[in-house]
C-alpha positions as CSV (number, residue, x, y, z in Angstrom):
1,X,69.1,-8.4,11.7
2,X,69.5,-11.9,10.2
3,X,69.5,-12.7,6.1
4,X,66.8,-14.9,5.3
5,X,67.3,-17.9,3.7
6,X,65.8,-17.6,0.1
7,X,63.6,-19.7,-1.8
8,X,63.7,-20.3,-5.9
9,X,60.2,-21.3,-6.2
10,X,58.2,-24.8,-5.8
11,X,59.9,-27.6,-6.4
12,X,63.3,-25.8,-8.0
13,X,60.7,-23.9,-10.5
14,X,59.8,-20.6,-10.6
15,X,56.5,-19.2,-8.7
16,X,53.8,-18.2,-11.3
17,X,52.2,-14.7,-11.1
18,X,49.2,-15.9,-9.8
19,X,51.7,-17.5,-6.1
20,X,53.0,-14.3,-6.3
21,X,50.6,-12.4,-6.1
22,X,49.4,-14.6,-3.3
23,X,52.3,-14.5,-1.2
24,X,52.5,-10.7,-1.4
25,X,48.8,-10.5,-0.3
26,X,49.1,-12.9,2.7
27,X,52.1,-11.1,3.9
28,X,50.6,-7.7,3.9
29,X,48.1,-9.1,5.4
30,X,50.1,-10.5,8.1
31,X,52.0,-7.7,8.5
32,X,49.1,-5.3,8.9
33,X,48.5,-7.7,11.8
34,X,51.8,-7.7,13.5
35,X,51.2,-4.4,14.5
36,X,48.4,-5.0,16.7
37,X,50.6,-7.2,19.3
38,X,53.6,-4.5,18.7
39,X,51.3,-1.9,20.1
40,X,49.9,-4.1,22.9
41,X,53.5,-4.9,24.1
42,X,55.2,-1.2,23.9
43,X,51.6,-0.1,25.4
44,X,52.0,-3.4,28.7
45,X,55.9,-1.9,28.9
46,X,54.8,2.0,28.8
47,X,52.0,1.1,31.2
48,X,53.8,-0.9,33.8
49,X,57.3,0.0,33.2
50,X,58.0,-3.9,33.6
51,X,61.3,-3.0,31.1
52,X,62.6,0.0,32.9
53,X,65.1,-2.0,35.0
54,X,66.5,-3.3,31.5
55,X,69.3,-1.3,31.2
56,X,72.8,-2.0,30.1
57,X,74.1,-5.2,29.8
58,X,71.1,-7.3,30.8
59,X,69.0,-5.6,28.7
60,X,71.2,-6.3,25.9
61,X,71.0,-9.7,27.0
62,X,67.4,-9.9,27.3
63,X,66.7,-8.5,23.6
64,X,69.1,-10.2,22.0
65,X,68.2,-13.6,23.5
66,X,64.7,-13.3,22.9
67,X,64.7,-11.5,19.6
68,X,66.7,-15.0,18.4
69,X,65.2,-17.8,20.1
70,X,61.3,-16.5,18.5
71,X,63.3,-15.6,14.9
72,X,64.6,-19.3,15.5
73,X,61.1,-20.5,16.4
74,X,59.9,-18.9,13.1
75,X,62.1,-20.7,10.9
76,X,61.1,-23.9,12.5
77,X,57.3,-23.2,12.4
78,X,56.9,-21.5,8.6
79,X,55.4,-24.2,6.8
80,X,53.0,-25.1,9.7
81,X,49.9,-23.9,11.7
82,X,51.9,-22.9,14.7
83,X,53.9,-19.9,12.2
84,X,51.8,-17.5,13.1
85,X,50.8,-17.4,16.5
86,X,54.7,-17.8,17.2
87,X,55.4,-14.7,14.9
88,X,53.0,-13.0,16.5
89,X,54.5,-13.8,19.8
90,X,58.2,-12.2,18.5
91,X,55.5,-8.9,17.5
92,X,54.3,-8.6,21.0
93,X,58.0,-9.2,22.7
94,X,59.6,-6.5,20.1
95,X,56.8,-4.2,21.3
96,X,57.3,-4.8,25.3
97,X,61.5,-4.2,24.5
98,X,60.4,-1.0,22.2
99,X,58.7,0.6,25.2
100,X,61.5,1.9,27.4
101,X,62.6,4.0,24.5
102,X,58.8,5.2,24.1
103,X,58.8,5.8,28.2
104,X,61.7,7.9,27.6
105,X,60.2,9.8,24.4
106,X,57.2,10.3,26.0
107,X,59.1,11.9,28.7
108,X,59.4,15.3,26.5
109,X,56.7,17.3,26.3
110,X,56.5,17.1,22.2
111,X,56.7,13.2,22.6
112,X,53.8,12.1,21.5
113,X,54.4,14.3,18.4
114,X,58.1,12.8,17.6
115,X,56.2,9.2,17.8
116,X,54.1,10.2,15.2
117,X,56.6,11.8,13.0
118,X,58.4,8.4,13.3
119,X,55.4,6.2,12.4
120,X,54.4,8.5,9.3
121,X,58.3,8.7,8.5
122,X,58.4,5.2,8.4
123,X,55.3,4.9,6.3
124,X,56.5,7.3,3.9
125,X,59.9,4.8,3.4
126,X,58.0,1.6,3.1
127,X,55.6,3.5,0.2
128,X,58.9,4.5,-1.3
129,X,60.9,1.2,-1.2
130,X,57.2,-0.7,-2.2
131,X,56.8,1.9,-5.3
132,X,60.4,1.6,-6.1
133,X,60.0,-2.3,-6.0
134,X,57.3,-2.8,-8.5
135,X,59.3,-0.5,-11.4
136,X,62.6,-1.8,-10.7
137,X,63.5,-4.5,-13.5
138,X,66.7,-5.5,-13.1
139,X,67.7,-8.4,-10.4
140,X,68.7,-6.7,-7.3
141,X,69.6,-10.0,-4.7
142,X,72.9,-8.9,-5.6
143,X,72.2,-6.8,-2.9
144,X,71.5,-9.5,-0.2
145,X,74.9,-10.3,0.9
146,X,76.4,-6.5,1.4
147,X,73.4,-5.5,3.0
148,X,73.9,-8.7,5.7
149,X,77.0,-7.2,5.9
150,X,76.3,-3.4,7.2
151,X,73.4,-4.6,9.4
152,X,76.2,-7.3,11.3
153,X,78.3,-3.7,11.4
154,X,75.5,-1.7,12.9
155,X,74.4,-4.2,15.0
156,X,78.2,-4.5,16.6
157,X,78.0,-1.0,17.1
158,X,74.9,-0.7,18.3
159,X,76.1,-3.3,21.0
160,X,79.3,-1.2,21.7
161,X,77.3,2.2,22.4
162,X,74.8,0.1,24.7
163,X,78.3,0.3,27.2
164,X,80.1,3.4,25.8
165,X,76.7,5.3,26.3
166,X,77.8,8.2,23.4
167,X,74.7,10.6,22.1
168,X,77.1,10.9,18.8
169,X,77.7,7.3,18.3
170,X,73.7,7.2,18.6
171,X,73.5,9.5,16.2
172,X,75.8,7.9,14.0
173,X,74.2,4.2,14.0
174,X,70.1,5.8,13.7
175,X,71.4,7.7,10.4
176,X,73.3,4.2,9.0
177,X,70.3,2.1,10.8
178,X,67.7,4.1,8.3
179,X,70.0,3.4,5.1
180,X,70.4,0.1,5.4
181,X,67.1,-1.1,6.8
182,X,65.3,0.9,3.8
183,X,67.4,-0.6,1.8
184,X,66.7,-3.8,3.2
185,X,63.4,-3.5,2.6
186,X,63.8,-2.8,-0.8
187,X,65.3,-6.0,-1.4
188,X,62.8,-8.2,0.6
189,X,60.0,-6.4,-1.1
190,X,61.6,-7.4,-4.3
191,X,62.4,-11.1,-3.7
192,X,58.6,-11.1,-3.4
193,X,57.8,-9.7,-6.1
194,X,60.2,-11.6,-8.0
195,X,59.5,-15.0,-6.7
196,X,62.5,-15.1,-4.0
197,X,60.5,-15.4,-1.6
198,X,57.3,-18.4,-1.4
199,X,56.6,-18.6,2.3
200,X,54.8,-15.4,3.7
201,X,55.4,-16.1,7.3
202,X,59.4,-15.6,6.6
203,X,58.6,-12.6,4.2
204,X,56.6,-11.2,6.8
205,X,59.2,-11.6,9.6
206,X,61.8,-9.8,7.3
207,X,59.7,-6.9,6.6
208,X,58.8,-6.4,9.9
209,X,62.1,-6.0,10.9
210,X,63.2,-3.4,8.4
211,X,60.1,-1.4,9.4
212,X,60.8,-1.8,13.3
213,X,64.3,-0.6,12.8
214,X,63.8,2.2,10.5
215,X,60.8,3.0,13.2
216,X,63.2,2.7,16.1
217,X,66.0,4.8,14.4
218,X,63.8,7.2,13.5
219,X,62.9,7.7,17.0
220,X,66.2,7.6,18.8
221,X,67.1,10.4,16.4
222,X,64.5,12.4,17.0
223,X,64.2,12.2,20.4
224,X,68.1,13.0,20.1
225,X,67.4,15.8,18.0
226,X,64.2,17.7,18.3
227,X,63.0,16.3,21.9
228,X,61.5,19.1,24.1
229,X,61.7,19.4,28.0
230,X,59.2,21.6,30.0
């Protein structure tokens, strides 16, 4: 849930089509491969249940601290060889912490079903916000700073309902979590597509995230809202 730091182009001059073009590819690209170690960590957590005692607090704790010591590893390692095996480290640990909710969705009897509503919903946003990124003209990283802004807001609630524990509150923070994070990746799609944004690794990492928290919203709510008990 952290702004990016943004990038003009090569040397203070803007990217041509062609570097473009190429960033966009290799971060699809990349992206398309994050969710291989994604799976294989929510599948090791489902599996094992190794995250079921991370509940609470520690839990909390756990995400948070790991989530951004491998986004701070990122930064570090963009421009070098090590970028991507460490990004695809952060994939596989966001996977393992995404598994206790999946345990508990797959506890319902229509769970495997509400996962796949969530994956195709969030497929269906990220066609939209891609779509709507390659017609928009005007200059939208206007939008950067406000959008920092509700995702510090959600994330400080989110942290709040981790203690006060209220199915509303949930509720609440999925529906705002969806907004923003489509939003968001609106405006990372853009800044690539605009020149913004030169180094794939870090375009990569911020697109991930919007997808694995409109993904995990998704979720929450549905499990909240259509989840089936036999």
């Amino acid at each position: 849930m952290t702004d990016n730091v943004r990038t003009f182009g090569y040397d203070g001059l803007a990217p041509s089509a062609e570097q473009r073009n190429k960033v966009m590819r290799n971060t699809y690209w990349l992206l398309a491969l994050s969710m291989l170690p994604t799976i294989a960590g929510a599948w090791l957590g489902v599996a094992t249940g190794i995250t079921q005692a991370l509940s609470g607090g520690l839990g909390l704790v756990v995400f948070l601290g790991g989530a951004f010591g491998f986004m701070y590893a990122i930064e570090k390692t963009k421009d070098s060889a090590a970028g991507v095996p460490v990004l695809l480290g952060f994939t596989f640990f966001m996977g393992l912490m995404l598994s206790r909710m999946i345990g508990m969705i797959l506890g319902f009897s229509n769970g495997s079903q509400l996962i796949i509503t969530a994956m195709g919903g969030t497929a269906g946003v990220f066609l939209v916000m891609a779509t709507l990124a390659s017609v928009i003209k005007r200059d939208i990283s206007g939008m950067g700073k406000w959008l920092f802004v509700g995702a510090l807001v959600v994330m400080v609630g989110g942290i709040v309902n981790v203690f006060v524990g209220s199915t509303a509150g949930m509720m609440a923070l999925s529906v705002a979590v969806i907004g923003i994070f489509s939003a968001y990746m609106l405006y990372d799609l853009k800044q690539i597509l605009d020149g913004g944004e030169t180094n794939y690794i870090r375009a990569t990492l911020a697109l991930y995230l919007d997808l694995f928290n409109v993904f995990q919203a998704l979720l929450a709510l549905l499990g909240i809202m259509g989840g089936e008990r036999d």
